[in-house]
VEXNU-539309 format. One line per 8 residues: their letters; for each residue x, y, z of C-alpha. Coordinates in steps of 0.2 Angstrom, whole numbers, plus 2048, in hexadecimal, padded with zeros to 3 digits. Example, Ala and Ser with C-alpha at 12.3 -4.5 7.8 and 13.67 -1.06 7.14 Angstrom:
2
AS> 83E,7EA,827 | 844,7FB,824 .
END
This chain:
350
XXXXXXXX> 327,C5A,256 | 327,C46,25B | 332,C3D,24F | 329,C2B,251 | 337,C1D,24E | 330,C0A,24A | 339,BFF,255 | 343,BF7,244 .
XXXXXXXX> 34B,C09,242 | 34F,C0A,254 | 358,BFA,255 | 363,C00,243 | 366,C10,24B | 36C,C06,259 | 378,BFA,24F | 37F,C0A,246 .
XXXXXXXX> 382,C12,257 | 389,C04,25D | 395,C01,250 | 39D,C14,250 | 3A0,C12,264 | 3A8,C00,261 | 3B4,C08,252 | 3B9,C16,25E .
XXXXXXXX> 3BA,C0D,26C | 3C5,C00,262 | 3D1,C10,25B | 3D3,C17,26B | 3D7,C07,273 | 3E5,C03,264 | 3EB,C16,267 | 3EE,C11,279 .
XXXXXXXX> 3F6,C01,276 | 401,C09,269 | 407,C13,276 | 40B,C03,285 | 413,BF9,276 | 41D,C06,272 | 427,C06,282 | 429,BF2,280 .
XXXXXXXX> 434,BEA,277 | 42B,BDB,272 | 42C,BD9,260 | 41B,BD1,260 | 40F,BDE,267 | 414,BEA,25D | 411,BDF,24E | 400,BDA,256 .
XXXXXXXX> 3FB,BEE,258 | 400,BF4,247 | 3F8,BE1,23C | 3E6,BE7,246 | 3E7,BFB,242 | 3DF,BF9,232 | 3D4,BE8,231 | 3CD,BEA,242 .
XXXXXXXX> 3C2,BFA,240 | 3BE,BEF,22D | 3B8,BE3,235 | 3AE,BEC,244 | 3A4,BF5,236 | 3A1,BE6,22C | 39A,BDD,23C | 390,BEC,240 .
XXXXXXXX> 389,BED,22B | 386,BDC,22A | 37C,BDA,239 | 370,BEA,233 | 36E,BDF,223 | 36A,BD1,22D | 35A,BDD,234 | 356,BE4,226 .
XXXXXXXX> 353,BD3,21F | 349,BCC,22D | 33E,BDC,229 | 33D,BDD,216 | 33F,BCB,211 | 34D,BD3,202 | 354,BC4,1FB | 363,BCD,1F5 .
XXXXXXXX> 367,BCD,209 | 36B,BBC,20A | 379,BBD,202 | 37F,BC8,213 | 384,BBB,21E | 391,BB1,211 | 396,BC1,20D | 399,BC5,21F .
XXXXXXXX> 3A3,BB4,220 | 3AC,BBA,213 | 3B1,BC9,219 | 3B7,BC4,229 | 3C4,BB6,220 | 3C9,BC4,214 | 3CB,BD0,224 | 3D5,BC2,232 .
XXXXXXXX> 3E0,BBC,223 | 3E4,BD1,220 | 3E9,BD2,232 | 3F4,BC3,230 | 3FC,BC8,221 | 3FF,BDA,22A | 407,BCF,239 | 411,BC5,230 .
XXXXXXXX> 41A,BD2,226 | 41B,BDE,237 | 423,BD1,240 | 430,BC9,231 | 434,BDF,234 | 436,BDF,246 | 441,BD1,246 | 44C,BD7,23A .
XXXXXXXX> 44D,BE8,242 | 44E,BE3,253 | 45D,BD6,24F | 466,BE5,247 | 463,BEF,255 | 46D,BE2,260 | 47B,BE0,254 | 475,BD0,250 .
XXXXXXXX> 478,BC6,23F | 467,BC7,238 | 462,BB8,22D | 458,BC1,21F | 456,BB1,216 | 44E,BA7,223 | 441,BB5,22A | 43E,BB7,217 .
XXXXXXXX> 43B,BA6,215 | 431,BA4,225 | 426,BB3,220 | 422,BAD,20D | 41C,B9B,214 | 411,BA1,220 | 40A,BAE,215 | 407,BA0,206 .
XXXXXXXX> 3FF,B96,218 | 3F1,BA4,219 | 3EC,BA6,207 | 3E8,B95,206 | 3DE,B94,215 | 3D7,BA3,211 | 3D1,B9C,200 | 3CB,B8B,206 .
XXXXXXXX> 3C2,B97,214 | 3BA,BA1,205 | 3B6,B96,1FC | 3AA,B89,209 | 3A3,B9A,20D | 39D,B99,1FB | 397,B87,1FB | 3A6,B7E,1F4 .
XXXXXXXX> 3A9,B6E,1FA | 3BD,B70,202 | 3BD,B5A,1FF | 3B8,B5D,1EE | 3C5,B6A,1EA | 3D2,B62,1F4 | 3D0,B51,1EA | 3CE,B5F,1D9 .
XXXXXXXX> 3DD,B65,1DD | 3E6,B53,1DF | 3E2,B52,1CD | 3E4,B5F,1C6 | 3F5,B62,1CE | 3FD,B54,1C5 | 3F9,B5E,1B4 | 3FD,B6F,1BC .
XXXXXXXX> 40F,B64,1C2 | 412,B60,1AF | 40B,B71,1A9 | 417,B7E,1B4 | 426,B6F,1B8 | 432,B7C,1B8 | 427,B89,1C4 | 427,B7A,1CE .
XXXXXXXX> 438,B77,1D0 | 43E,B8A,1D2 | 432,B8A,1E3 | 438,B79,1EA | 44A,B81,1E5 | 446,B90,1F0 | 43F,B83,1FE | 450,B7B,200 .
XXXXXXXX> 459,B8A,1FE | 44D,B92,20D | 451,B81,216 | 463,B7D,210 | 469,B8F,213 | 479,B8C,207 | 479,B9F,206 | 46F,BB0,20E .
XXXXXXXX> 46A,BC1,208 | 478,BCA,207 | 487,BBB,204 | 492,BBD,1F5 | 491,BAB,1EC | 497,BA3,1DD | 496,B96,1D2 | 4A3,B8B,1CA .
XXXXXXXX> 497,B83,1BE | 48E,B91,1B9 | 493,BA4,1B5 | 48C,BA9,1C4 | 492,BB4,1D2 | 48C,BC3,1DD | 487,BC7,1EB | 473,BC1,1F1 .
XXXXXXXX> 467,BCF,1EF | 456,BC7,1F1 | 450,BB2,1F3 | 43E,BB1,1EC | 433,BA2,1E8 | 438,BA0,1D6 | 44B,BAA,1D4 | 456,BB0,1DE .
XXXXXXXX> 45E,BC1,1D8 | 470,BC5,1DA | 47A,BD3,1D6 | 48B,BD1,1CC | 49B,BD7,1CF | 498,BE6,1C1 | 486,BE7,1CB | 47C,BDF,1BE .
XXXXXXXX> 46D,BD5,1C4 | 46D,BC2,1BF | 45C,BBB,1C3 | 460,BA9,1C7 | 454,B9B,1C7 | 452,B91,1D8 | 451,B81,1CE | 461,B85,1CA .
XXXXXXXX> 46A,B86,1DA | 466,B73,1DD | 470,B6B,1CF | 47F,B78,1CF | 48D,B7B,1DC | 48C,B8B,1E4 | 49B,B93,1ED | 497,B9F,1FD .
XXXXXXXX> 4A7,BA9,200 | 49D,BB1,210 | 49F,BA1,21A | 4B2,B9D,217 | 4BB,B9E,228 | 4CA,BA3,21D | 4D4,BAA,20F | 4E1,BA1,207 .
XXXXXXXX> 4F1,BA8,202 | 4FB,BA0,1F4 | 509,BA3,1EA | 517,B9D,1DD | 526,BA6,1DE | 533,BA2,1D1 | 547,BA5,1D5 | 556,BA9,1CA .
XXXXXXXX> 560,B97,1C6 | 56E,BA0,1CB | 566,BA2,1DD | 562,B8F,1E0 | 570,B8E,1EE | 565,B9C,1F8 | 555,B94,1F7 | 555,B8C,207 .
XXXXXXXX> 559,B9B,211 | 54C,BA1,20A | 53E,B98,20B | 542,B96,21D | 541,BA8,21E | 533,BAA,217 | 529,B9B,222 | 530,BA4,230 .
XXXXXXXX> 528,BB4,22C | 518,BAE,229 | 515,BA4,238 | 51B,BB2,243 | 50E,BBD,239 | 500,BC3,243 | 4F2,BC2,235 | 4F7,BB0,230 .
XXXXXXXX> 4EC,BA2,237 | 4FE,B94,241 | 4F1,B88,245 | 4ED,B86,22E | 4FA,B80,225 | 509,B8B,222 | 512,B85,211 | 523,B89,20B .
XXXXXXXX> 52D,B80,202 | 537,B7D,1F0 | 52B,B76,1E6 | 532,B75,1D1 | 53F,B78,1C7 | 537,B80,1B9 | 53C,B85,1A6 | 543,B98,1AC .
XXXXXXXX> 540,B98,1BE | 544,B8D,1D0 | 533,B8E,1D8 | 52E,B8D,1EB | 51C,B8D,1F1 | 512,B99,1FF | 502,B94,205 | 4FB,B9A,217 .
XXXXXXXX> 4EA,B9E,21D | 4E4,BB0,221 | 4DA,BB3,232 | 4CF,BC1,228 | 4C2,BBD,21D | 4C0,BCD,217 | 4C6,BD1,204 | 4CB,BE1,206 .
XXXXXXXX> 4D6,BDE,218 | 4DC,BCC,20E | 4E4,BD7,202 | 4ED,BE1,20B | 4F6,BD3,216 | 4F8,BCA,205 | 501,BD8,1FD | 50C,BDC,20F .
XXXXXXXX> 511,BC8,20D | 517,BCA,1FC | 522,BDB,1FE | 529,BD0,210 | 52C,BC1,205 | 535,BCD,1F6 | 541,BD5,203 | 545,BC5,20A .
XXXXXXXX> 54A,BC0,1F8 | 554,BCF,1F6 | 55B,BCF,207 | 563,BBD,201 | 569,BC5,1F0 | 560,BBB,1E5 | 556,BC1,1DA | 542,BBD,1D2 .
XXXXXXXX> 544,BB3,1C0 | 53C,BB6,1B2 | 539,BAC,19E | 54B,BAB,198 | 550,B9D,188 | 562,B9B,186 | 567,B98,173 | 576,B8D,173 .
XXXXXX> 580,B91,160 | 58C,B83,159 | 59A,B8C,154 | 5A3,B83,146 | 5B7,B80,149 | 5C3,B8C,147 .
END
């Protein structure tokens, strides 16, 4: 039996067939350079291959529909069908700004990752920040794209926009100033994901869990979440213990009365002792020295810099200083002081 095609049917067929052999041909080629990319280690390919696995075959078999649209409307005159090529536009904006919202997000990943890998510091905030300005970047192309597909004029909404943004500026003033606070913290860095900060002004510390456009999360000591608005970080002095370069040791030790001939040999001692310890920092200032006569006690001051930054380690070379400095005391006979009032009693004549 003859099956007799028209020629209209033939070329459909055609684009059909055309469009399967393009969509394998483009898997098998993503398969193959899966497996070249993998033996790189170029950050960017790898990005380039995963962003395209799913919005190339999309956009294969949009091209491939559309264009058997685009004959059946020469043949049938539908006028539903005209609406094919803006929505072909349409699709292809939605389909490149997917790949670059894919790319984006795989390479903000590999940076991170491959940074790590080397034993690298990896500055979270900054790739953060990097990777949320240039997604913001592609929606907004992609809606001004959209939306001259669709007839809009771009001057018209632009110079709508310029209008209407002073009323949105009043209307969401504090939104506003939480994403310009995020900006110059993603510019000014004053802390990353991951530091321990603190606030003098404000009852805030803990250490950075997350940076985003309109508050920054951080997680208390007793590892509560305090969800900080960025607006905030502009007008309040922020402490970031993670970039001191070191810890400071200092102390008022108070002596008997009775023990104030002995106080120069010992705060020698003691001075000597520190700046012969290996985990003080010579080149900062090494202090120690009588400093008050006070109401129970004769008190000398100790004041030196650590080399480590780390809490746990500062501890521990703060409490072997202060056994060294009590043994020096003891060594000398004196002895630590502690609140005494003497009550002096008239006695009347015998």
């Amino acid at each position: 039996m003859t099956i007799n095609l028209s020629p209209e049917t033939i070329r459909l067929l055609t684009v059909l067939a055309a469009t399967i052999a393009a969509h394998f041909l483009a898997r098998r080629a993503l398969q193959q350079a899966e497996k070249v990319v993998a033996r790189t280690e170029n950050i960017w390919d790898d990005a380039l291959i995963t962003a395209a696995r799913k919005p190339l075959p999309v956009l294969i078999w949009l091209g491939g529909i559309s264009f058997a649209l685009h004959l059946l409307h020469r043949q049938t005159d539908e006028q539903l069908l005209e609406y094919v090529a803006p929505v072909r536009s349409i699709g292809i904006v939605l389909c490149i700004s997917w790949f670059l919202l894919k790319l984006i997000r795989e390479v903000t990943d590999n940076i991170v990752a491959a940074q790590g890998k080397a034993g690298e510091t990896v500055d979270r905030t900054t790739v953060d920040g990097l990777g949320k300005v240039a997604r913001i970047t592609v929606f907004v192309v992609a809606a001004l794209a959209v939306m001259q597909t669709l007839g809009f004029s771009i001057s018209g909404v632009l110079a709508f926009g310029g209008m209407g943004g002073i009323a949105v500026g009043f209307a969401a003033k504090d939104l506003l100033a939480n994403f310009f606070g995020a900006l110059m913290i993603h510019l000014d860095r004053p802390f990353n994901v991951g530091d321990t900060v603190r606030s003098p002004d404000k009852d805030i510390e803990g250490k950075v869990e997350q940076i985003g456009w309109r508050q920054t999360i951080i997680r208390s000591p007793d590892m509560t979440p305090l969800y900080v608005p960025n607006a905030l970080f502009t007008s309040i002095v922020v402490e970031n213990p993670a970039r001191m370069s070191h810890r400071r040791i200092r102390e008022v030790i108070g002596l008997r009365y009775d023990d104030l001939g002995k106080m120069s040999a010992i705060v020698e001692e003691v001075r000597s002792m520190l700046q012969s310890h290996p985990e003080i920092d010579t080149e900062q200032a090494v202090v120690v020295a009588f400093d008050q006569f006070a109401d129970s006690s004769v008190n000398f001051i100790i004041q030196a810099f650590s080399k480590t930054t780390e809490l746990g380690q500062f501890h521990a070379i703060k409490q072997e200083i202060l056994l060294k400095v009590a043994d020096i005391i003891a060594r000398h006979g004196a002895d630590f002081a502690f609140p005494t009032r003497t009550v002096l009693l008239n006695q009347p004549p015998a």
